[in-house]
Backbone as CSV, one residue per row, in Angstrom:
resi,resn,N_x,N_y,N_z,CA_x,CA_y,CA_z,C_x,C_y,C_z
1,UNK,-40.754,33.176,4.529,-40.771,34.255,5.517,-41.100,33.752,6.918
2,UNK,-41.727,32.465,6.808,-42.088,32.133,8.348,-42.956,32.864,9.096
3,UNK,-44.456,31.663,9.269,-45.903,32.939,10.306,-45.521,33.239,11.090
4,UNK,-44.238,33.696,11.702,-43.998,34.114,13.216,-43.603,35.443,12.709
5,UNK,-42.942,35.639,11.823,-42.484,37.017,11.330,-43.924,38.274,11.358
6,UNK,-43.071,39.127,12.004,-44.251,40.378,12.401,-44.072,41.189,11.678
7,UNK,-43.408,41.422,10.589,-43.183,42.585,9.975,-42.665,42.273,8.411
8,UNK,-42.906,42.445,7.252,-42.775,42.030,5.762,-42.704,43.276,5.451
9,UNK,-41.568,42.994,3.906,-40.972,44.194,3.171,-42.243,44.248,2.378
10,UNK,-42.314,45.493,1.614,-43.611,46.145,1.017,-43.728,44.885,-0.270
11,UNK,-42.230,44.777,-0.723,-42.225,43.918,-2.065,-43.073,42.256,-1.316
12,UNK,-42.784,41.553,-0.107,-43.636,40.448,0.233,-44.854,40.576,0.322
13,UNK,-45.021,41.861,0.708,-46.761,42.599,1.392,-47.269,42.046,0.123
14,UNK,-46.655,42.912,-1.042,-47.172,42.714,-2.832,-47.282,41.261,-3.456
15,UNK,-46.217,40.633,-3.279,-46.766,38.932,-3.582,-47.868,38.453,-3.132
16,UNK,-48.092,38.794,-1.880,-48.655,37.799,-0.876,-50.160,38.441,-1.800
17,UNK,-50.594,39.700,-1.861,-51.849,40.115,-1.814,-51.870,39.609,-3.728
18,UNK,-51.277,39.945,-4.679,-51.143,39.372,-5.855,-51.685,37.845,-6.108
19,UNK,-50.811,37.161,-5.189,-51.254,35.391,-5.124,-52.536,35.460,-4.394
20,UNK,-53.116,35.589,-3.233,-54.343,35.857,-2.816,-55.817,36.344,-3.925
21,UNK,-55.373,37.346,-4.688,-56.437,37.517,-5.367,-56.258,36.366,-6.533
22,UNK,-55.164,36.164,-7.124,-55.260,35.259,-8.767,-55.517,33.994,-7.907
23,UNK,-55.416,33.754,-6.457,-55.504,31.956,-6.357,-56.584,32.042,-5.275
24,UNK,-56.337,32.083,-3.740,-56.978,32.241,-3.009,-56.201,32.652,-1.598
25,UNK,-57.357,33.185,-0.610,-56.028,33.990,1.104,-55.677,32.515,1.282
26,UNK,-56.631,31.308,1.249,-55.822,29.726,1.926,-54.656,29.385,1.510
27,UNK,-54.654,29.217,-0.246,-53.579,29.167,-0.999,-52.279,30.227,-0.545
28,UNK,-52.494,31.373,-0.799,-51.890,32.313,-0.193,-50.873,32.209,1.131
29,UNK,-51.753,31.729,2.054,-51.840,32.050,3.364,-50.446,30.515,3.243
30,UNK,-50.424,29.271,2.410,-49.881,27.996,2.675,-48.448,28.309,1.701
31,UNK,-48.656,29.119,0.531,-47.520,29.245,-0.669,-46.371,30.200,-0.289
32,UNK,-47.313,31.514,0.498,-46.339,32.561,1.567,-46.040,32.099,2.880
33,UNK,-46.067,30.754,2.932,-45.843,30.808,4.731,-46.473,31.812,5.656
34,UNK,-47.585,32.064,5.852,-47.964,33.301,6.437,-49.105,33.334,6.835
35,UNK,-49.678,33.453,8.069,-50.864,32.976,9.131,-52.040,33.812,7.907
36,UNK,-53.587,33.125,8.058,-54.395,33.800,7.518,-55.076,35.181,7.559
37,UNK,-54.656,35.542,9.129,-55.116,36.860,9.666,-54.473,38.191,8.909
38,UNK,-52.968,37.637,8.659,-52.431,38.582,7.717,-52.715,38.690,6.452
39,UNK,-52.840,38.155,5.859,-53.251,37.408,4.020,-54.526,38.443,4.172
40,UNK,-55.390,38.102,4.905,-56.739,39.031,4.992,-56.529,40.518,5.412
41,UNK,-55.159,40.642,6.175,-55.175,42.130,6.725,-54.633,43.152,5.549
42,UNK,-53.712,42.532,4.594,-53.128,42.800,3.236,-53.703,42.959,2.290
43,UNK,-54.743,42.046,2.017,-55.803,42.189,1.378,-57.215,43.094,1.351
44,UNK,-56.817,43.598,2.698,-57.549,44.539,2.586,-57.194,46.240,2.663
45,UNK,-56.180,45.838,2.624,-54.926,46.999,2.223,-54.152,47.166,1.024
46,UNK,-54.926,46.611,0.076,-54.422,46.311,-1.028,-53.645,47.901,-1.606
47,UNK,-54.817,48.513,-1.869,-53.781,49.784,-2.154,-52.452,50.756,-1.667
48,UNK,-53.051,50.581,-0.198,-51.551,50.760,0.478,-50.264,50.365,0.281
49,UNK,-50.970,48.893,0.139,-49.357,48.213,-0.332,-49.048,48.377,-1.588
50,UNK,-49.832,48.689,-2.580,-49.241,48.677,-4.067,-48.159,50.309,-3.842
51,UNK,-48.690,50.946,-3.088,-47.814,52.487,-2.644,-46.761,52.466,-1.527
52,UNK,-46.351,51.284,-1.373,-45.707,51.227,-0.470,-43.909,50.871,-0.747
53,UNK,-42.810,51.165,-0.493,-41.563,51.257,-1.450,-41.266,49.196,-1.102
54,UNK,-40.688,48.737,-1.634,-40.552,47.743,-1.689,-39.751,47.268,-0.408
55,UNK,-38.813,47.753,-0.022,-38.157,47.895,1.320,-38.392,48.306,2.520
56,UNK,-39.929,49.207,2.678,-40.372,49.239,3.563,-41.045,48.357,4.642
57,UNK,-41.218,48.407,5.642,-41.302,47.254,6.384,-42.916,47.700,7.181
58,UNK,-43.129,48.674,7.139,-44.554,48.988,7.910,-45.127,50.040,7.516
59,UNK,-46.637,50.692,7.701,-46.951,51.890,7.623,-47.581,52.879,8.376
60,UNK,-45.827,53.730,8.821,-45.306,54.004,9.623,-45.585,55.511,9.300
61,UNK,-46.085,56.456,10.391,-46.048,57.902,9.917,-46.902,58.422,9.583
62,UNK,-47.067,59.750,9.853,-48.516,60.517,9.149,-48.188,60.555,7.950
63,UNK,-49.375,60.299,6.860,-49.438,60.413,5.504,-49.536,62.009,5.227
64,UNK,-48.425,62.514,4.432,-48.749,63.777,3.848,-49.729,64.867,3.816
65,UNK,-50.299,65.634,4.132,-51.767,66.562,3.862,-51.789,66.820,2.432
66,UNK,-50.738,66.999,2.272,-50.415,67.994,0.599,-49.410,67.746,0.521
67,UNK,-49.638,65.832,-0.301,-48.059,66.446,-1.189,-47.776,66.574,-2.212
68,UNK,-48.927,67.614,-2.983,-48.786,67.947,-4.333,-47.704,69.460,-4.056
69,UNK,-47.922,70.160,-2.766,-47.486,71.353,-2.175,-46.036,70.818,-2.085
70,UNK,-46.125,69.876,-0.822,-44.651,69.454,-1.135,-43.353,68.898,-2.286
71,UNK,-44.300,68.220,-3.043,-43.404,68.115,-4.631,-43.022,69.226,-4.974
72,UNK,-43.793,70.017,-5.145,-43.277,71.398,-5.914,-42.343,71.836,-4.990
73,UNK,-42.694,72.163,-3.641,-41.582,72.992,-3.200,-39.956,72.385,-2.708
74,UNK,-40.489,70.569,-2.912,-39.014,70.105,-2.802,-38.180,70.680,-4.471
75,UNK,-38.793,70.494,-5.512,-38.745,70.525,-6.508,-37.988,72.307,-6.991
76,UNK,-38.526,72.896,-6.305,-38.183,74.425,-5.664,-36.637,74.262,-5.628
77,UNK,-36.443,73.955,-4.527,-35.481,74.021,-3.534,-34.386,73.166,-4.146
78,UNK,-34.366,71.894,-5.022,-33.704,71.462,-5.879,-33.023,72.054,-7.393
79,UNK,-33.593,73.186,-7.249,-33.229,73.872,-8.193,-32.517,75.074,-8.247
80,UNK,-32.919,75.663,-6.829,-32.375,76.657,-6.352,-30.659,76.419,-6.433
81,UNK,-30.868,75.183,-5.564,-29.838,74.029,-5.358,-28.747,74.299,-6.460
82,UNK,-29.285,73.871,-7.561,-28.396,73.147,-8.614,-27.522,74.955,-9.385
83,UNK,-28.330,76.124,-8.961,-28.436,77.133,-9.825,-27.262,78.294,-8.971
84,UNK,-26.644,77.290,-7.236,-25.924,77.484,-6.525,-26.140,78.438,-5.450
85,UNK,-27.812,79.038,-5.109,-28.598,79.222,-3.933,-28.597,78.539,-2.849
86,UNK,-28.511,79.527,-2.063,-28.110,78.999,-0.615,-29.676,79.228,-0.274
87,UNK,-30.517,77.440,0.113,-31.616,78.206,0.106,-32.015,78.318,1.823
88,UNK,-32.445,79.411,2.712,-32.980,79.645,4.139,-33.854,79.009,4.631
89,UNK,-34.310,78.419,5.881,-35.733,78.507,5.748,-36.919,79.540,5.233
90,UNK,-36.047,80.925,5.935,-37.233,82.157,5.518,-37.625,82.041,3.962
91,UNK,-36.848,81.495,3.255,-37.101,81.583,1.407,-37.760,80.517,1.536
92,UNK,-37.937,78.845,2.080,-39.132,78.013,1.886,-40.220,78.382,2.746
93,UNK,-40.459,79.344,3.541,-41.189,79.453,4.417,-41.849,80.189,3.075
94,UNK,-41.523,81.449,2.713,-42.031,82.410,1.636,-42.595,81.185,0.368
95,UNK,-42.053,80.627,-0.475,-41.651,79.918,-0.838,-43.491,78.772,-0.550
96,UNK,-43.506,78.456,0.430,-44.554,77.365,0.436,-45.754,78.115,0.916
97,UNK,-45.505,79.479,1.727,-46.385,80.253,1.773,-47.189,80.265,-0.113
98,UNK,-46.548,81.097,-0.786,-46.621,81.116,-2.290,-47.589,80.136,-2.890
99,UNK,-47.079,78.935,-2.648,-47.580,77.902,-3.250,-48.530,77.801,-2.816
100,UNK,-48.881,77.090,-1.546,-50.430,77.218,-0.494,-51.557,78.064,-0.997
101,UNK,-51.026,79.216,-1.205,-51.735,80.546,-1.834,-52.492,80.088,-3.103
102,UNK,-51.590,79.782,-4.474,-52.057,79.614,-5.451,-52.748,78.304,-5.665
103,UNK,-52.675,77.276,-4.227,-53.260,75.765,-4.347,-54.515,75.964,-3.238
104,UNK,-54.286,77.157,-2.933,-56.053,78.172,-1.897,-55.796,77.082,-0.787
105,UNK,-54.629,77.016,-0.183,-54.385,75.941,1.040,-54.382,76.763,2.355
106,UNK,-54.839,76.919,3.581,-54.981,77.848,4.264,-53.574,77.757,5.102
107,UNK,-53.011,78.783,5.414,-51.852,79.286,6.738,-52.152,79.045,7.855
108,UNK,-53.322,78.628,8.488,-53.419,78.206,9.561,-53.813,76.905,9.996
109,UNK,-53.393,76.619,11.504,-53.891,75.225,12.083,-54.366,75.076,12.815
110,UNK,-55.591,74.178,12.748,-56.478,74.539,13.780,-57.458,75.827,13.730
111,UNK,-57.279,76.332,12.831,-57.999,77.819,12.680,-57.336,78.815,13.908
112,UNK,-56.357,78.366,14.532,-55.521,79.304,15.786,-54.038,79.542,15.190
113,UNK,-53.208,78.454,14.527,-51.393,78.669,14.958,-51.812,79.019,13.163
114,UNK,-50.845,80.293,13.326,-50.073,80.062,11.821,-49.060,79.641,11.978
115,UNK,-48.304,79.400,10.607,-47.193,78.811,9.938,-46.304,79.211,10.510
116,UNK,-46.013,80.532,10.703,-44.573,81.346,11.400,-44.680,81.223,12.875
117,UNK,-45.851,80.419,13.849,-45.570,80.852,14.945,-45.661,79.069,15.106
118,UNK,-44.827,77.861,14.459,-44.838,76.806,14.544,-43.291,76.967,14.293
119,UNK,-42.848,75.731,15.103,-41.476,75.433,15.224,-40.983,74.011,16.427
120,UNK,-39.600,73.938,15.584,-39.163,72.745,16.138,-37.488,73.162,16.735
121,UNK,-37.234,72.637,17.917,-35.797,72.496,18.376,-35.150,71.438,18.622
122,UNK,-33.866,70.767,18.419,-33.073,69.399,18.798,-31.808,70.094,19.575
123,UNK,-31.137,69.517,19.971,-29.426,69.380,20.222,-29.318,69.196,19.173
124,UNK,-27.894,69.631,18.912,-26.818,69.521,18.039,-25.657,69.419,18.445
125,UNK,-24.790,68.376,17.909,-22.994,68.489,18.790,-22.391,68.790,17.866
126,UNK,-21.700,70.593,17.873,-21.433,71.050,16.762,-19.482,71.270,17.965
127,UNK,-18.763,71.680,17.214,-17.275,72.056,17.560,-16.589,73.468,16.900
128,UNK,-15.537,74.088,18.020,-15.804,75.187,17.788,-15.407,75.255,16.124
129,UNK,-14.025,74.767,15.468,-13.582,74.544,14.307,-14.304,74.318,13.230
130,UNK,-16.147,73.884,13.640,-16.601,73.609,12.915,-16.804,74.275,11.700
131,UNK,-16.861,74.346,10.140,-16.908,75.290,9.278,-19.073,75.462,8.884
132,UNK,-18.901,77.054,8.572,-20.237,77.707,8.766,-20.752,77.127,7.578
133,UNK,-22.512,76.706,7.779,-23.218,76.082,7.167,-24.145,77.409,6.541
134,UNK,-24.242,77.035,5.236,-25.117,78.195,4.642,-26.540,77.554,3.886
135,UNK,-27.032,76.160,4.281,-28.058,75.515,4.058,-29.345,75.870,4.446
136,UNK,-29.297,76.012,6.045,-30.795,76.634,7.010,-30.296,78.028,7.442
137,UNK,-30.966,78.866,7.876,-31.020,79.604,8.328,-31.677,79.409,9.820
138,UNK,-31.217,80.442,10.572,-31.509,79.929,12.236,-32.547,81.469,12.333
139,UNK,-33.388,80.525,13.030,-34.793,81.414,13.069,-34.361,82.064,14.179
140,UNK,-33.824,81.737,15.682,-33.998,82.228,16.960,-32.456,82.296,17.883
141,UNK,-32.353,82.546,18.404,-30.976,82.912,18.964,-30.532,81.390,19.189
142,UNK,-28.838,81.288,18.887,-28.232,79.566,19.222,-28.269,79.736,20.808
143,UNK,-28.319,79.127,21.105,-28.363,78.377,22.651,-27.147,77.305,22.669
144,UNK,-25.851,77.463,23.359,-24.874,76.712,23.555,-24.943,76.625,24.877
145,UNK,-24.537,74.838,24.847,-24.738,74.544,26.276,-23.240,73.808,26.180
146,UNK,-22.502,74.787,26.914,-20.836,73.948,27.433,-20.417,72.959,28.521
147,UNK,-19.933,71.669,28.316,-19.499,70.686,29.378,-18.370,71.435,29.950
148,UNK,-19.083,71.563,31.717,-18.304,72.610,32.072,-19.027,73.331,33.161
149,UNK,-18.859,73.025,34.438,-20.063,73.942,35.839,-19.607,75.057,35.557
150,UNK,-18.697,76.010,35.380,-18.831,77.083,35.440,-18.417,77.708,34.017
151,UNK,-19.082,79.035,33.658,-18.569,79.618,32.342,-17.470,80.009,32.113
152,UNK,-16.367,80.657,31.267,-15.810,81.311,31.632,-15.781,82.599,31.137
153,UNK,-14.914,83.377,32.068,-14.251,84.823,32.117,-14.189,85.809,30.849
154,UNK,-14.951,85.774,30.171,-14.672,86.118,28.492,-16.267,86.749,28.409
155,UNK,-16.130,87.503,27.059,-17.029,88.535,26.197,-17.639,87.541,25.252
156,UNK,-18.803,86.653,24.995,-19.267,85.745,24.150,-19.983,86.788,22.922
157,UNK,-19.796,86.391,21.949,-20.745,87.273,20.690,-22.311,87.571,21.125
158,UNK,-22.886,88.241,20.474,-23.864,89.131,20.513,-24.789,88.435,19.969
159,UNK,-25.980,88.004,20.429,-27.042,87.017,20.195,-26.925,85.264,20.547
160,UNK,-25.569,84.755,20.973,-25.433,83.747,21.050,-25.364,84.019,22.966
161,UNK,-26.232,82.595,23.506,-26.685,82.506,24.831,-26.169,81.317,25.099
162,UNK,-25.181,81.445,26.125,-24.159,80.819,26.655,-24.786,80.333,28.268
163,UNK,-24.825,78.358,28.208,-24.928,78.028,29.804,-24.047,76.697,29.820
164,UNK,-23.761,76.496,31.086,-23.083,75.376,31.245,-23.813,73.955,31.940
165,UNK,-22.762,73.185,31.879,-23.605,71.720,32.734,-22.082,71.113,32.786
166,UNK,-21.897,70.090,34.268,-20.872,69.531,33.919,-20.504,68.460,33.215
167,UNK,-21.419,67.692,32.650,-21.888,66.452,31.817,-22.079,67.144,30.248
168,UNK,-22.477,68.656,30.198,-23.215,68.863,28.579,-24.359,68.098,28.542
169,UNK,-25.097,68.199,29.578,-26.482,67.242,29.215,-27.510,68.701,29.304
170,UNK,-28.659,68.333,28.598,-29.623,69.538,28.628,-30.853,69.112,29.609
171,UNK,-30.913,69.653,30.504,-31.674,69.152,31.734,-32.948,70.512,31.589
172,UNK,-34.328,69.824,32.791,-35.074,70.664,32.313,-35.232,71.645,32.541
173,UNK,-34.293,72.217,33.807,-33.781,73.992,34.149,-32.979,74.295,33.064
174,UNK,-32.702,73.509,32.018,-32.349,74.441,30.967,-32.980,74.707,29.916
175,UNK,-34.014,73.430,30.285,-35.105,73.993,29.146,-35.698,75.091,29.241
176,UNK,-36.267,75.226,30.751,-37.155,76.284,30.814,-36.296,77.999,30.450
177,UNK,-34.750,77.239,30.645,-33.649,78.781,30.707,-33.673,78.619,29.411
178,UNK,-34.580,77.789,28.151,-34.370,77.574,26.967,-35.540,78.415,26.234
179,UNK,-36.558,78.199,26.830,-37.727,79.180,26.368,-37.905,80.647,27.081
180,UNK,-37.581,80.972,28.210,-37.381,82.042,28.229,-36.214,83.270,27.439
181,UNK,-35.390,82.482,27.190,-34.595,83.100,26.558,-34.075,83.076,24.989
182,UNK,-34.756,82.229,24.714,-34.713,81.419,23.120,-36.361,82.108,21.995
183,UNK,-36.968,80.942,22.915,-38.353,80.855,22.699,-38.811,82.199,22.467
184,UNK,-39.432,82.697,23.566,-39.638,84.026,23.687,-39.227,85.032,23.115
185,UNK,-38.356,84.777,22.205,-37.181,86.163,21.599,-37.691,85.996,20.383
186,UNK,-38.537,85.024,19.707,-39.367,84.646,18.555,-40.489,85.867,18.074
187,UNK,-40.686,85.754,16.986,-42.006,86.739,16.642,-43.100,85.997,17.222
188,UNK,-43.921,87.018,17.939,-44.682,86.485,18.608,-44.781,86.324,19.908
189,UNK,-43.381,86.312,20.700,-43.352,85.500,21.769,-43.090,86.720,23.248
190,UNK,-43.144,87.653,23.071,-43.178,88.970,23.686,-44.492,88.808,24.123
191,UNK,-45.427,88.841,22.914,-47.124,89.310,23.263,-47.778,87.981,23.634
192,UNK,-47.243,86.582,23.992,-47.812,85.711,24.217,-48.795,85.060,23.209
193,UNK,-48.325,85.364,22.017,-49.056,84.521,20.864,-49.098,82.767,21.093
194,UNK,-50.254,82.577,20.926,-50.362,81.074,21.036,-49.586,80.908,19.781
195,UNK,-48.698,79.434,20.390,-47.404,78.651,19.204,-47.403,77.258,19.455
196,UNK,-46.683,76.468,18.218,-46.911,75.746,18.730,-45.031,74.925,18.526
197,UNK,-44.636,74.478,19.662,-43.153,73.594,19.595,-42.702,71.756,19.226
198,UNK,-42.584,71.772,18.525,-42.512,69.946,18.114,-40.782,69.563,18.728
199,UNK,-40.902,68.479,19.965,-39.541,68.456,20.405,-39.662,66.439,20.642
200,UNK,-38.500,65.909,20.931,-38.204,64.760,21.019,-38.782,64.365,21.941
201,UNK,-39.225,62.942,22.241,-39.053,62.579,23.706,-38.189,62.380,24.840
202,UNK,-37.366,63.097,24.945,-36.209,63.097,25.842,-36.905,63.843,27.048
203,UNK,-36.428,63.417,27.940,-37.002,63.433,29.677,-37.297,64.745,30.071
204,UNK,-35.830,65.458,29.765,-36.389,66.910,30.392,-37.497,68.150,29.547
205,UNK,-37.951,67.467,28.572,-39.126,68.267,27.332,-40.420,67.952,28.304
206,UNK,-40.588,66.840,28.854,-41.562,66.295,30.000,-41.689,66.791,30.850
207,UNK,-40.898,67.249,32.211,-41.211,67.373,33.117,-42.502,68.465,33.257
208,UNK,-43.467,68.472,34.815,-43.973,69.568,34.902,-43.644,70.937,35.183
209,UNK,-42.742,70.745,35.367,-41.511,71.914,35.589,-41.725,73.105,34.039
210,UNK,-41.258,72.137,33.416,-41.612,72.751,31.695,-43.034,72.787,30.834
211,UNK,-43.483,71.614,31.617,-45.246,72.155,30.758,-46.043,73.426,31.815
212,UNK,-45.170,73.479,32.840,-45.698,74.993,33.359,-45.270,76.004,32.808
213,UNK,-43.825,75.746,32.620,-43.340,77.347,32.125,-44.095,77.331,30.053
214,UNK,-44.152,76.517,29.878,-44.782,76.430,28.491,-46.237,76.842,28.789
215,UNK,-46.913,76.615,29.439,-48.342,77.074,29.521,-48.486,78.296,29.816
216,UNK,-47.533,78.728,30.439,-47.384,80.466,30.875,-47.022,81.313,29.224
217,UNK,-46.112,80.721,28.450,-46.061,80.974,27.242,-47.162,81.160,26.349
218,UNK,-48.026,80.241,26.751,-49.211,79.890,25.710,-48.606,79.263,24.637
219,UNK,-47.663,78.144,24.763,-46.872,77.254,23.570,-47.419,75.909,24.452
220,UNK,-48.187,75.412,23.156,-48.543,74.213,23.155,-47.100,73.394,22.528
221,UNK,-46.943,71.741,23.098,-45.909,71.207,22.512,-46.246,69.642,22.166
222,UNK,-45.616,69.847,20.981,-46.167,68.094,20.520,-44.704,67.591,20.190
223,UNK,-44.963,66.339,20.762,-43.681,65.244,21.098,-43.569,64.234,19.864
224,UNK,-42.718,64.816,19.099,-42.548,63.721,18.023,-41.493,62.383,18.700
225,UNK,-42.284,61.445,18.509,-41.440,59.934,18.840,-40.608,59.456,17.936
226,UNK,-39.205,58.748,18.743,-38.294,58.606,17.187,-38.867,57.276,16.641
């Protein structure tokens, strides 16, 4: 593997800490090619790595809260699956609500956000031809953003919110034209219920432009990194 290498699959992580305990970290450290600082950092991560998939390369990510909650309700939803249910979010929302319940797991976070007033938004590059998906269900009005400065001349359907850009890029005057008109149309979002939004790091989720109009919301937002 070579001591310069910064990063080992879970299955090397597992040799390395295996030979370390039956021989020694020196032995170890000379049989794996692999500086001593690591041999010792593995070793003391021993369990991690025995849980770690063999192909993985780091440990990367928040660890689960509950994923005895989540087994079951993937486990749910796989079945629904197979039995030819189209399953919604609103049915896993119900669905893990349920479970939580009977595993006495509480609905709230922080002792402030519940479950229903948490949410996440991305882009999507969908086409008009595209054929209708009956997998998720859409919690809040679609937001289409057309390449294209001006709209056109036409009657758009009823709940779908139509803006343009001449690039199709989502800039952060459209974010904010994104929560006022998106956001806000949410349960909750009339009476200024504290919420909370999980969005990418892409530039215009940043500006202060948008953590103002979000603070006027009372929507806190956490930036998941890719």
């Amino acid at each position: 593997m070579g001591k310069n290498q910064c990063s080992f699959t879970g299955d090397f992580k597992l040799k390395v800490v295996k030979y370390a305990t039956k021989h020694s970290k020196k032995s170890a450290e000379r049989h794996c090619d692999i500086d001593r600082k690591s041999v010792q950092t593995l070793s003391q991560q021993e369990e991690k790595v025995k849980c770690t998939p063999k192909d993985k390369q780091a440990f990367c990510g928040k660890q689960c809260k509950y994923p005895q909650l989540e087994n079951e309700l993937y486990a749910y939803i796989i079945i629904m699956h197979k039995e030819g249910f189209a399953v919604t979010t609103e049915i896993i929302h119900i669905e893990a609500n349920s479970i939580a319940r009977r595993m006495g797991i509480s609905n709230r976070v922080h002792g402030e956000l519940r479950l229903d007033t948490i949410g996440n938004a991305n882009a999507t590059l969908v086409w008009f031809d595209m054929p209708k998906t009956t997998t998720v269900e859409r919690r809040a009005f679609p937001f289409a953003l057309l390449e294209r400065k001006t709209l056109p001349d036409e009657t758009f359907s009823l709940g779908i919110i139509v803006r343009g850009h001449e690039k199709g890029w989502m800039t952060d005057e459209l974010m904010v034209a994104w929560l006022s008109t998106v956001w806000n149309q949410c349960p909750g979002g009339m009476i200024r219920q504290r919420s909370l939004l999980v969005l990418d790091s892409f530039w215009g989720h940043l500006t202060d432009k948008v953590k103002s109009r979000s603070h006027s919301c009372r929507l806190n937002q956490d930036i998941a990194a890719p």
